[in-house]
C-alpha positions as MATLAB code, in Angstrom:
seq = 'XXXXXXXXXXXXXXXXXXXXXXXXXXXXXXXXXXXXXXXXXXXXXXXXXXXXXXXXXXXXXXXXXXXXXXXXXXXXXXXXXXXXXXXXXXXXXXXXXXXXXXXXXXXXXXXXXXXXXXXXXXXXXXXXXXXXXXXXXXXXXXXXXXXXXXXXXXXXXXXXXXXXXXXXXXXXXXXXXXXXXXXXXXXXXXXXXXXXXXXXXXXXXXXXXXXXXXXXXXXXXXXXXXXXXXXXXXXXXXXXXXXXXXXXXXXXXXXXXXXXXXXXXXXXXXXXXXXXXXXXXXXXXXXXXXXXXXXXXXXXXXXXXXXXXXXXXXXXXXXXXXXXXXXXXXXXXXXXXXXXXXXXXXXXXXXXXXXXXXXXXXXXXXXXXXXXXXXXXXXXXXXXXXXXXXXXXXXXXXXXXXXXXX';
ca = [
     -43.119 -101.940  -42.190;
     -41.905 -104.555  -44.825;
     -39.412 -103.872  -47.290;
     -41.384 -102.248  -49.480;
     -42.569  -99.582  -47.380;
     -43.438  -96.365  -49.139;
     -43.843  -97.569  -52.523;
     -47.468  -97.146  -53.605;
     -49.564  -99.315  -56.347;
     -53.101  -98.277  -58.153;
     -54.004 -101.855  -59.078;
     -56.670 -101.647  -61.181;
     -56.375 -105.027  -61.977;
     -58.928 -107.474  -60.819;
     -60.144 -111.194  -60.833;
     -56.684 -113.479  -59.621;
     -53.873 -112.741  -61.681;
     -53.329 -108.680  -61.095;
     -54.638 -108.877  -57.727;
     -52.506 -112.081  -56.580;
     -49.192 -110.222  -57.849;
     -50.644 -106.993  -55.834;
     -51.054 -108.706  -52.785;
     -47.974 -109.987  -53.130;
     -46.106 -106.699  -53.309;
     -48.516 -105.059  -50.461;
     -47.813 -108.138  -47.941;
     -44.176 -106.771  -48.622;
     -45.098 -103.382  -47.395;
     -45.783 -101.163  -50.513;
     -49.492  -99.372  -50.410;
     -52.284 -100.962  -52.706;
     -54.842  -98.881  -53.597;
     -57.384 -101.564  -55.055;
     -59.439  -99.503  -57.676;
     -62.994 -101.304  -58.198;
     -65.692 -100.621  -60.680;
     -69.078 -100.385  -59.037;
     -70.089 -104.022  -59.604;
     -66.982 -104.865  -57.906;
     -64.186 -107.847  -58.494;
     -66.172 -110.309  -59.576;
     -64.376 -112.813  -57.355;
     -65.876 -111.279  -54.879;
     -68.842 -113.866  -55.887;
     -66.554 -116.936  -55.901;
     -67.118 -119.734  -53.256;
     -69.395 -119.792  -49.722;
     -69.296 -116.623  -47.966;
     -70.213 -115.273  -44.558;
     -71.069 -111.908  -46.528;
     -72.028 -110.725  -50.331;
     -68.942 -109.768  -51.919;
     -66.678 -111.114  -49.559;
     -66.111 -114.789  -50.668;
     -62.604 -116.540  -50.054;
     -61.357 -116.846  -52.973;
     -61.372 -112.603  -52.723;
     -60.333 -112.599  -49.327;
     -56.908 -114.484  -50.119;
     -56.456 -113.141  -53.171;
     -56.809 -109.116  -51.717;
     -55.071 -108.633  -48.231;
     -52.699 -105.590  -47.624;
     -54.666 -103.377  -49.552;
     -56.976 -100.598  -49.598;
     -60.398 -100.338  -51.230;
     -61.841  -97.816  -53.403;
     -64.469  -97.764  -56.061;
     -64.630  -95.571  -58.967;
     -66.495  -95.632  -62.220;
     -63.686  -94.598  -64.918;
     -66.285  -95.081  -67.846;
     -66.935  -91.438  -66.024;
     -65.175  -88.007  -66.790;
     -64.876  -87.675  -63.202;
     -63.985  -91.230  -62.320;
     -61.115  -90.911  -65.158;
     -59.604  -87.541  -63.573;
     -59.897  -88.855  -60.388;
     -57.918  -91.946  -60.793;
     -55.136  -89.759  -62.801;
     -54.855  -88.023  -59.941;
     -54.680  -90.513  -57.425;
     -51.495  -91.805  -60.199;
     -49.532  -88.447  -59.198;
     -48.263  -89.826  -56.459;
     -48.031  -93.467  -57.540;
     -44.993  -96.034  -58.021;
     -46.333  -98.335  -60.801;
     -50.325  -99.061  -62.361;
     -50.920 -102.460  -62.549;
     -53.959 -103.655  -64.936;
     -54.496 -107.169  -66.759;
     -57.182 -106.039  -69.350;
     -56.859 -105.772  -72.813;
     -54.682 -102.665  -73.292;
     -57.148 -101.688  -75.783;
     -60.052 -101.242  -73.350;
     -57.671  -99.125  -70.829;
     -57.334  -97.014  -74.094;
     -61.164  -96.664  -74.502;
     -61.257  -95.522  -70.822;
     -58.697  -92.651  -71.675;
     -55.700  -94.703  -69.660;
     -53.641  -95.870  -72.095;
     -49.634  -95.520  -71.028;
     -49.574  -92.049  -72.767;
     -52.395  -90.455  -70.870;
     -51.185  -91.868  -67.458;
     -47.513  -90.685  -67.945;
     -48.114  -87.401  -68.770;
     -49.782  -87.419  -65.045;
     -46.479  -88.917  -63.746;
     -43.789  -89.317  -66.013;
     -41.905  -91.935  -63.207;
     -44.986  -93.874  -63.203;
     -44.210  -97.776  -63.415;
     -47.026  -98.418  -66.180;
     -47.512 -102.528  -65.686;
     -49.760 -104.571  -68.043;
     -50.761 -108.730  -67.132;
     -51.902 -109.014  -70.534;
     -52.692 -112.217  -72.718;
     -50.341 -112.236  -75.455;
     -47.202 -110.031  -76.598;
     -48.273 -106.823  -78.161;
     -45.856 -107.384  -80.931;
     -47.962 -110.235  -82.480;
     -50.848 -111.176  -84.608;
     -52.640 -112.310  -80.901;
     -52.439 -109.257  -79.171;
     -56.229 -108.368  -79.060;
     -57.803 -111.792  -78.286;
     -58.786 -112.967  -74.895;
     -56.785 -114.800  -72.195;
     -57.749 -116.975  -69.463;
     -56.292 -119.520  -67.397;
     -58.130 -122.679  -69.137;
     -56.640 -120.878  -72.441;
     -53.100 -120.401  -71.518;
     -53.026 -123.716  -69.839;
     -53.697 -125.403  -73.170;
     -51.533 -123.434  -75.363;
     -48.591 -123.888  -72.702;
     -49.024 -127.492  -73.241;
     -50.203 -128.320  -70.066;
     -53.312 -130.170  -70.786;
     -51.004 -132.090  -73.494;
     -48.758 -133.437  -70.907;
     -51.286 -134.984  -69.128;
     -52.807 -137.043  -72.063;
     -48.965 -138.412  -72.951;
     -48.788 -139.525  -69.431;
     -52.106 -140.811  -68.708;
     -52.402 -141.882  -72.523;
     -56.250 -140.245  -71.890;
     -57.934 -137.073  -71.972;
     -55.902 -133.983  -71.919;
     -56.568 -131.714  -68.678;
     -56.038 -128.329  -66.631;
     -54.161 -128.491  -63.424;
     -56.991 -127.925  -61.093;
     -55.717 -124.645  -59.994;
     -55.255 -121.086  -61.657;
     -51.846 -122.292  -62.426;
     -51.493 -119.206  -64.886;
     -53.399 -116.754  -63.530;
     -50.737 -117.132  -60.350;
     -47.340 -118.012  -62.430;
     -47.717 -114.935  -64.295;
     -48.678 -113.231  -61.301;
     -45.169 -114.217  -60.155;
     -43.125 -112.549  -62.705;
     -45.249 -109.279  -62.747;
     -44.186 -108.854  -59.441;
     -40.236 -109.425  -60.102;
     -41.009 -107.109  -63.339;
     -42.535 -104.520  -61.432;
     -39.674 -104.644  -58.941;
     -37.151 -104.832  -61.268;
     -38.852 -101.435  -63.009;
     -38.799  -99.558  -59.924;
     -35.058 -100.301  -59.230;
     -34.492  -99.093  -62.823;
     -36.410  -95.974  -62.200;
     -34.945  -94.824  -59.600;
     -31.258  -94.889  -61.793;
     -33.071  -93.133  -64.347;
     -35.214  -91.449  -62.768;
     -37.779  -92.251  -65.647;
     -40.619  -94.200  -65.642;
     -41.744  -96.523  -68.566;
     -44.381  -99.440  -69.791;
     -43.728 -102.804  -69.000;
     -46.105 -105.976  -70.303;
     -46.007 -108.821  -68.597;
     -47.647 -111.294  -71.218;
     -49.339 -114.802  -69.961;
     -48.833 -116.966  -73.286;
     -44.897 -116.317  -73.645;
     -44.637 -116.570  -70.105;
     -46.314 -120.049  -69.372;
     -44.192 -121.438  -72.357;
     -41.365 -120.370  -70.786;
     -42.215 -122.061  -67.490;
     -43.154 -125.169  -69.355;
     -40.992 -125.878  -72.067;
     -37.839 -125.113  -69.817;
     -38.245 -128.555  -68.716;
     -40.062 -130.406  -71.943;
     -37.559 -128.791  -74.746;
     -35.338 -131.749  -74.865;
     -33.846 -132.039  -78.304;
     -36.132 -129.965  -80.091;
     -33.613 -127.309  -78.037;
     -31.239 -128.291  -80.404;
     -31.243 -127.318  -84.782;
     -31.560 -129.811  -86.062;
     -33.943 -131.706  -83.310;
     -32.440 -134.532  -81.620;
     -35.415 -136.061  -80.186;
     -39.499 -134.745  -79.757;
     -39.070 -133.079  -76.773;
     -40.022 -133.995  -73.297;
     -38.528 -134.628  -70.049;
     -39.064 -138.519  -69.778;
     -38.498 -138.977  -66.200;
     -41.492 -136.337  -65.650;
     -43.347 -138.122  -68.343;
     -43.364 -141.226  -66.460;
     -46.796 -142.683  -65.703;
     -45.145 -143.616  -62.787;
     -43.352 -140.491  -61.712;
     -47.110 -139.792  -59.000;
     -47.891 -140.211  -55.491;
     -46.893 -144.284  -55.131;
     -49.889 -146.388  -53.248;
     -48.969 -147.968  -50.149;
     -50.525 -150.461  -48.223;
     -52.888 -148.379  -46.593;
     -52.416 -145.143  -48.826;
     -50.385 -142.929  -51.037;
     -46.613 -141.792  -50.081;
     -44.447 -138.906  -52.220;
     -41.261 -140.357  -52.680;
     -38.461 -139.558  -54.911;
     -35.647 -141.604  -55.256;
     -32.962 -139.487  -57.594;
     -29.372 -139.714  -57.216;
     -27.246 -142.342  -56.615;
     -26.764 -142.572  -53.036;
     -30.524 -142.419  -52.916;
     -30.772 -145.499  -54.854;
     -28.167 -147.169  -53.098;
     -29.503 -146.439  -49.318;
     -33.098 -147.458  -50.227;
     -32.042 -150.701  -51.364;
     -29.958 -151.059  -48.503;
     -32.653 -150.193  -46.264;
     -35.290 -152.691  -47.736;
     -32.228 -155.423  -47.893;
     -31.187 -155.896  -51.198;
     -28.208 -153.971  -51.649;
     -27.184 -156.235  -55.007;
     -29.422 -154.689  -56.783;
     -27.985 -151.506  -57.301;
     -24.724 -153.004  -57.728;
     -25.714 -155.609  -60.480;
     -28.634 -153.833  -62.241;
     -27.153 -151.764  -64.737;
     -30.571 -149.843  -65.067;
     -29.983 -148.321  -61.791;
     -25.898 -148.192  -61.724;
     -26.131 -144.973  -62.946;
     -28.543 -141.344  -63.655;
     -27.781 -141.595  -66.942;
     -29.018 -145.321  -67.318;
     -32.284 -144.890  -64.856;
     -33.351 -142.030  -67.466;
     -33.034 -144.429  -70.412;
     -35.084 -146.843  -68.533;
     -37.602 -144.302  -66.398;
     -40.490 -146.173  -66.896;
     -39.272 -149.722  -65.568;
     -37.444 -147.925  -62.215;
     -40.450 -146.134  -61.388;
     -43.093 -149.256  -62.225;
     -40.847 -151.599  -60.570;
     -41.002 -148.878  -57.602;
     -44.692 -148.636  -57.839;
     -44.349 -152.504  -57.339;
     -41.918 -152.388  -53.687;
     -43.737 -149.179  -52.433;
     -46.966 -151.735  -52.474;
     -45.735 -153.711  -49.798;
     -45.676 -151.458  -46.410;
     -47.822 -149.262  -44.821;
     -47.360 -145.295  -45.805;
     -45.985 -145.205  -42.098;
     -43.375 -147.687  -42.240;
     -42.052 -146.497  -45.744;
     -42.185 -143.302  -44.206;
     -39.958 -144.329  -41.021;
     -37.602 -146.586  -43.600;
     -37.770 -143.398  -45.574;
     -36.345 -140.734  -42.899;
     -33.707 -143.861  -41.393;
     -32.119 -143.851  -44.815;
     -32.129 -140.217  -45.747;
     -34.208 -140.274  -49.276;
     -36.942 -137.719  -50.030;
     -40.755 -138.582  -49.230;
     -43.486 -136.598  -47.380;
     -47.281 -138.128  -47.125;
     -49.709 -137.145  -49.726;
     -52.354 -134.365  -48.299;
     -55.637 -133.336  -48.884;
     -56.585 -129.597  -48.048;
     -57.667 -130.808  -44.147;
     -54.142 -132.489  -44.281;
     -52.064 -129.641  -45.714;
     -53.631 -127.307  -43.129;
     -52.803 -130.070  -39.778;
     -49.430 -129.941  -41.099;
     -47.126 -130.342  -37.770;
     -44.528 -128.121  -39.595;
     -47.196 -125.642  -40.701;
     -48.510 -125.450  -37.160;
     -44.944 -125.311  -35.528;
     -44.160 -121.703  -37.974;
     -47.671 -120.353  -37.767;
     -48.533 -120.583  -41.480;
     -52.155 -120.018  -41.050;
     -53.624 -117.717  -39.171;
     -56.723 -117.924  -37.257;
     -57.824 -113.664  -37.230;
     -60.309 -111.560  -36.778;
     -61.814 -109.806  -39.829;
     -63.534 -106.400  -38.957;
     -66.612 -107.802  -41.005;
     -66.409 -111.682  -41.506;
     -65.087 -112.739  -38.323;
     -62.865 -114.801  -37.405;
     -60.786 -116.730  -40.403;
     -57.904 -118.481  -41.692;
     -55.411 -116.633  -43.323;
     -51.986 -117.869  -44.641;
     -48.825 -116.357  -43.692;
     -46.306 -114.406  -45.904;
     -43.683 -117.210  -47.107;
     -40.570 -114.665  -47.429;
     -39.085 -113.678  -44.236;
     -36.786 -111.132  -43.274;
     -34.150 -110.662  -40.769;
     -34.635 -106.958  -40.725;
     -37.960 -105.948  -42.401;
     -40.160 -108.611  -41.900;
     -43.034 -108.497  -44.201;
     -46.745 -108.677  -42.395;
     -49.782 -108.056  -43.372;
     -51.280 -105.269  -41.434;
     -54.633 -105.118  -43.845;
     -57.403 -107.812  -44.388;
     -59.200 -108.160  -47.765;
     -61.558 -104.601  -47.441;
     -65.177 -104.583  -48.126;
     -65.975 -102.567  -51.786;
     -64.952  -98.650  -51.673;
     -64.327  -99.358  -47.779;
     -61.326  -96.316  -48.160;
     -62.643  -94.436  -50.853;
     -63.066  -91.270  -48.910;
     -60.050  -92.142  -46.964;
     -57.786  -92.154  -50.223;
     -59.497  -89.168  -52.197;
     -58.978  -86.893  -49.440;
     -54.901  -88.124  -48.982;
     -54.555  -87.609  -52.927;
     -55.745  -83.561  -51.815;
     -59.658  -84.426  -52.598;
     -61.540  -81.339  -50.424;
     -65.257  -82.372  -48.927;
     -66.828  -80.959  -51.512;
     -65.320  -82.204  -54.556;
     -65.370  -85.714  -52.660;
     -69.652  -84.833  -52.408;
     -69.496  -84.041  -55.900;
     -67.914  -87.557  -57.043;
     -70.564  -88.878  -54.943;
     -72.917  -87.234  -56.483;
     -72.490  -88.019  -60.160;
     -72.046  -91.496  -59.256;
     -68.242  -91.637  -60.480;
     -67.372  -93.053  -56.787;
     -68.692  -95.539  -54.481;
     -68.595  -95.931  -50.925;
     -69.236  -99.047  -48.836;
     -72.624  -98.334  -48.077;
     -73.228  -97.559  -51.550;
     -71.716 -100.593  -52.634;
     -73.233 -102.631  -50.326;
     -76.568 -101.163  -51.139;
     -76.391 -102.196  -54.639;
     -75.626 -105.438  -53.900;
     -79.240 -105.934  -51.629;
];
């Protein structure tokens, strides 16, 4: 029973951004009622899998919820899922809120259902402007954030994406502190509303908070950019034998690590490192001339040196590494468990913890339309209305599903 216990979602969201803020809010306790055409999330069919439709890039994107499939290009699919909104918190989507229109969902049609309802939409771009209809991915977002732009001005090379859905799971972030923050609201007011939760302004946000610099200021006093993270240097340094993450910051850092590697003049009678202020204006020399000392010992003895003299480093990891973490291990941060159809695998813990609620999973990632019977009949479905869903193809089941998919 975490904290959110008794809140209920319809996510009909799918893919990684919707469905990483959902599992977010159902490892926290609410209910997540994971609403899936009948071809299923197609990330379902991302990476090696032990089963069809069950690949892990689904599987740790879709814990603590519940599975059912409905086809809402359907009459019956439509009225079903309005019903199943009755009794709902928030709806969470992240298509274009034109195509929720063409499906007879738009905010209008699901409030008159439930008024209260929390009506949350991941889309690509404010409504308000001349992008509101076009497409958004991560790749997409990424580039117009400047992301791919700050790697070419510190590798002076070809621009690139962070090789992760860096988007998809920033935005998936805030639509979980929006859809919180609506709730709270709702429950003053005791009305619900529509809240949009738009990638594009939201990645600028997250980038340019750091890389404003003077153009912050009107008129500009620079060209923007944070120089010390626009270091070439500012990266994992190489060691003798391999890489070490170090970051030697404020002064006492500075003065400690020279101390430790025995020359303490040098912070004394180097004016580039006297002070923050003067390392900034000369980032690129500290850190290459750093680059240049971190050469000399082994990634284990800069570590030990490291630790002796209190400044920040931690080794580099791969994913093998991350996941042999001694501190990882020690708190239990992935999970060896049994999944009712994939056996036994690796899950990763909640991060937030609780003195009084602890939030835990109680739900693996479910198979398509696992608890579509399960959920029509607690929204007041009878047998024979269920059958008659069935029938007209407007629901799914897991055999069904799983049918299809041989």
């Amino acid at each position: 029973m975490g904290p959110l216990a008794g809140i209920r979602i319809i996510d009909v969201s799918s893919v990684l951004m919707g469905p990483y803020a959902t599992q977010i809010l159902g490892d926290y306790g609410a209910d997540i009622i994971k609403v899936e055409s009948l071809d299923g999330d197609l990330v379902r069919q991302i990476g090696p899998a032990r089963n069809a439709g069950m690949g892990p890039v689904f599987l740790n994107a879709n814990r603590s919820k519940r599975s059912i499939t409905l086809d809402l290009k359907k009459p019956e699919g439509r009225e079903a899922l309005l019903r199943l909104c009755e009794t709902a918190d928030a709806l969470v989507y992240n298509v274009r809120p034109a195509a929720m229109a063409r499906l007879g969902l738009s905010y209008e049609e699901v409030a008159a259902a439930n008024p209260r309802i929390i009506y949350a939409g991941l889309v690509g771009y404010s409504q308000d402007g001349p992008y509101a209809s076009r497409p958004a991915y991560d790749d997409l977002i990424q580039g117009m954030s400047t992301i791919p732009y700050l790697f070419s001005r510190v590798n002076e090379g070809a621009p690139r994406y962070v090789p992760t859905a860096m988007a998809d799971r920033v935005v998936g972030l805030v639509a979980v502190n929006a859809i919180l923050a609506s709730i709270i609201e709702r429950d003053r007011s005791n009305e619900g509303q529509k809240v949009d939760i738009p990638m594009f302004e939201t990645m600028v946000s997250f980038v340019m908070g750091d890389h404003m610099g003077g153009l912050t200021y009107d008129p500009p006093l620079d060209e923007g950019g944070y120089a010390r993270q626009l270091s070439p240097d500012r990266r994992p340094y190489q060691t003798k034998d391999g890489y070490i993450c170090a970051l030697v910051y404020n002064d006492g850092h500075w003065r400690r690590f020279f101390d430790a590697i025995g020359k303490p003049e040098v912070f004394e009678t180097d004016l580039r490192y006297r002070t923050f202020a003067s390392r900034m204006a000369h980032i690129n020399e500290v850190y290459g001339e750093l680059s240049d000392i971190l050469l000399t010992r082994t990634t284990a003895e800069w570590m030990e040196l490291m630790e002796k003299a209190d400044v920040p480093a931690m080794p580099m990891y791969d994913f093998q590494g991350v996941m042999n973490d001694p501190h990882l291990q020690a708190t239990g941060f992935f999970q060896a468990v049994e999944h009712p159809t994939e056996g036994s695998i690796k899950q990763m813990a909640v991060s937030a913890q609780w003195s009084r609620t602890p939030a835990k999973p109680e739900r693996l990632a479910p198979q398509q339309g696992e608890h579509s019977v399960e959920i029509l009949r607690e929204a007041g479905f009878s047998d024979a209305e269920i059958d008659g869903l069935e029938a007209c193809g407007a629901v799914g089941t897991v055999a069904e599903t799983a049918a299809a998919r041989v």
